[in-house]
RODO-2510 file (C-alpha; in nm, 4 decimals, decimal comma):
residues 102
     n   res          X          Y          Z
     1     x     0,1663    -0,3882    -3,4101
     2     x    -0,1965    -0,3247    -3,4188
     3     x    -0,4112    -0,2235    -3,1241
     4     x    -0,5463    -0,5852    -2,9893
     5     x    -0,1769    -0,6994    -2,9787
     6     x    -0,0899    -0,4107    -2,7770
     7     x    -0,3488    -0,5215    -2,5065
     8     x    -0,2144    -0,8283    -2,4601
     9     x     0,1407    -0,6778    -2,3771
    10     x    -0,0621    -0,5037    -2,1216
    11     x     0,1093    -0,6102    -1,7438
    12     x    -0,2148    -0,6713    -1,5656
    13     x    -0,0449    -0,5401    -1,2361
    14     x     0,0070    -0,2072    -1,4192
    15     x    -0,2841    -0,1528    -1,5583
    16     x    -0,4442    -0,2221    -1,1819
    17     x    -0,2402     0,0080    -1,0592
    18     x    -0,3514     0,2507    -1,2903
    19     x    -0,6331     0,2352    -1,1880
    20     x    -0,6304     0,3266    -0,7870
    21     x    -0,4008     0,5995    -0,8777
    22     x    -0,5445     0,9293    -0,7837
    23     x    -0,4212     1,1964    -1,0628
    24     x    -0,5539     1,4963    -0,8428
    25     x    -0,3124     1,3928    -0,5342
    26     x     0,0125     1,3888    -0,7726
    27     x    -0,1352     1,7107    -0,9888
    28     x    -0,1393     1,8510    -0,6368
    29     x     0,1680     1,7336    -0,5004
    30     x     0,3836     1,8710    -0,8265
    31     x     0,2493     2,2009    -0,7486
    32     x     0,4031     2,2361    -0,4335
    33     x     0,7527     2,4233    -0,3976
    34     x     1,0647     2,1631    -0,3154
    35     x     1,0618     2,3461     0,0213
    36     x     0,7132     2,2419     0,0912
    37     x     0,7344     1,8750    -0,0505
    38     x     1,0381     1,8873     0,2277
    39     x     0,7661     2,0638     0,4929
    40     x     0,5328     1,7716     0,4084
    41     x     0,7406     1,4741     0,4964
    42     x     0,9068     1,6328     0,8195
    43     x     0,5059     1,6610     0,9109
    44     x     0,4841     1,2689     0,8099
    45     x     0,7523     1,2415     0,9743
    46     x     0,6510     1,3367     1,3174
    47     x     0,3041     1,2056     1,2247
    48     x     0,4744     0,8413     1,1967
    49     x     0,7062     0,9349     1,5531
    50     x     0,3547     0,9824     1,6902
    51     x     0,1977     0,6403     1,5905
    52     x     0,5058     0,4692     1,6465
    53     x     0,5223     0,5594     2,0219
    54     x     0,0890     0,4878     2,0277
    55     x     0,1937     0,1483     1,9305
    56     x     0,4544     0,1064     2,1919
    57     x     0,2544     0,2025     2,4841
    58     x    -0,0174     0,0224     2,3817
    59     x     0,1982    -0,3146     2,3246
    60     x     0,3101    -0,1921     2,6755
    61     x    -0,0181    -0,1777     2,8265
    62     x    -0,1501    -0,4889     2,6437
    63     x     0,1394    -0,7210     2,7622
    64     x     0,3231    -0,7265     2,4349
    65     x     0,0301    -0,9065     2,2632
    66     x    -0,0257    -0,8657     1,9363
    67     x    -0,3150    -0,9180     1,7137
    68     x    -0,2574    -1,1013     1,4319
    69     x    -0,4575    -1,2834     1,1033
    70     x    -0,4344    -1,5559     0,8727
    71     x    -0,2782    -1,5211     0,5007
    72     x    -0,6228    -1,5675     0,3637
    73     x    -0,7708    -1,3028     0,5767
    74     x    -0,4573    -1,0379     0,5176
    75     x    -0,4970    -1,0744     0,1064
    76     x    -0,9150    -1,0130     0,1950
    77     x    -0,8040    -0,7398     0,4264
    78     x    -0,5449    -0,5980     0,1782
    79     x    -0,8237    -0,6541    -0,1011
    80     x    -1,0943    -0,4607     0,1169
    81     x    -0,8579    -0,1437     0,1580
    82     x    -0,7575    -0,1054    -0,1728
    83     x    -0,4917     0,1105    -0,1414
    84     x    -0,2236     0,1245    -0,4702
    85     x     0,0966    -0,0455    -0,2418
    86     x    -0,1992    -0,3093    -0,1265
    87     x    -0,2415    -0,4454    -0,5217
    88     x     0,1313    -0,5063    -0,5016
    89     x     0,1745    -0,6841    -0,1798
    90     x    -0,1579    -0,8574    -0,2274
    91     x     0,0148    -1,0160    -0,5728
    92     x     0,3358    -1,1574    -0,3605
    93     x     0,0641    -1,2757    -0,0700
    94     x    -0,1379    -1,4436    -0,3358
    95     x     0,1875    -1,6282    -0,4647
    96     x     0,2290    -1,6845    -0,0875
    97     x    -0,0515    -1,8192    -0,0421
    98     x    -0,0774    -2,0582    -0,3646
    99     x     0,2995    -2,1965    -0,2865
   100     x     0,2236    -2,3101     0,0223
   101     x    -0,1185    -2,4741    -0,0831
   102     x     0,0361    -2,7011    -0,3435
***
């Protein structure tokens, strides 16, 4: 197989993701003792806890509303923050989106 058939065997999603990965985070994360990785999530953890119970008092406060946004402005949302789980879930909202177009 030479070189320009090996591109096209290329998964497009893959290669995106490549891209918005950040090597330094996961260099720095396998440095850390298993005793610290488990330090890190109880702190994410408790972080989470913490925005979870923001959100309920401020659904309390609001009168349970909840703000909320199209499917074309969540994939342009999703697009704009460009975070690695975003390129995934923007794919499945794209298909989304198509599907119920047609």
């Amino acid at each position: 197989m030479d070189h320009a058939e090996q591109d096209d065997d290329r998964d497009p999603l893959i290669e995106a993701l490549k891209r918005d990965v950040d090597m330094s985070l996961l260099q720095r994360n396998l440095k850390l003792t298993p005793q610290q990785r488990i330090d890190q999530l109880i702190e994410m953890q408790r972080f989470a806890a913490v925005l979870a119970e923001a959100g309920r008092k401020a659904r309390a406060q609001s009168g349970g509303t909840c703000l909320h946004v199209d499917l074309p402005a969540l994939i342009w949302l999703k697009r704009a923050a460009g975070l690695p789980n975003d390129v995934l879930a923007r794919a499945e909202l794209e298909k989304l989106l198509s599907a119920s177009t047609k």
